[in-house]
N, C-alpha and C positions, 0 to 999 in steps of 0.2 A: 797560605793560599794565593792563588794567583787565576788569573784571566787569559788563554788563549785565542786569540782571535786570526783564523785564517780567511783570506779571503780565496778561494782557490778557480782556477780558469776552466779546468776541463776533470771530467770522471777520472782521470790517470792522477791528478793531483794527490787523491786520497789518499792513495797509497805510498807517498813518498808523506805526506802528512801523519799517517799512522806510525812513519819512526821513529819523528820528531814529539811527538807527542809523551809525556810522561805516563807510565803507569798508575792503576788508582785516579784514571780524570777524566772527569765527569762529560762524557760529549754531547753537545743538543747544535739543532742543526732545523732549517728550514722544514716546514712539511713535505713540501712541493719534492723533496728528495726522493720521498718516501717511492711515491710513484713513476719513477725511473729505473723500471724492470729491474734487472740481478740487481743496480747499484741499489735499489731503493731495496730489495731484500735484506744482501747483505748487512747495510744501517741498521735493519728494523732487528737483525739477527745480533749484527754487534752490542745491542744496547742501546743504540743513541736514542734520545731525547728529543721528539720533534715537538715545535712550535708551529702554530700558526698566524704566521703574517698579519693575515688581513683580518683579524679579531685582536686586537690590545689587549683587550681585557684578559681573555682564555691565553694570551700568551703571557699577562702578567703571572696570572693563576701557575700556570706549567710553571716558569723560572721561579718561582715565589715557593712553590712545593718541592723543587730539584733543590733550593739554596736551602730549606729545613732537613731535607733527608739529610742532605751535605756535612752539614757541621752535625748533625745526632751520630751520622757514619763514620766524621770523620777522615773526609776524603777530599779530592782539591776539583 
């Protein structure tokens, strides 16, 4: 298992990020994505996993629940 961490600059980023990225892995990603017309569709359509920032706790919850699916799945 391993941790990818991008930091990325602009909505074009993504897509050079989705080839770098291995299969089978787990993406989560800001909320605030979410609502940034197609880009925030497309996320919600890929799968990713949004957090909320500005609540610790509920984004403890989120990664805390994403890291139990993880290892029962089986996936990185």
């Amino acid at each position: 298992p391993f941790v990818i961490v991008c930091n990325h600059q602009a909505s074009l980023d993504l897509m050079g990020m989705v080839e770098v990225i291995p299969e089978r892995c787990v993406p989560i990603a800001k909320r605030e994505l979410l609502y940034l017309g197609t880009v925030g569709w497309a996320c919600w359509l890929s799968g990713i996993i949004f957090i909320e920032r500005q609540c610790r706790d509920a984004a403890i919850g989120v990664i805390s629940r994403t890291a139990s699916t993880m290892r029962r799945e089986n996936v990185r």
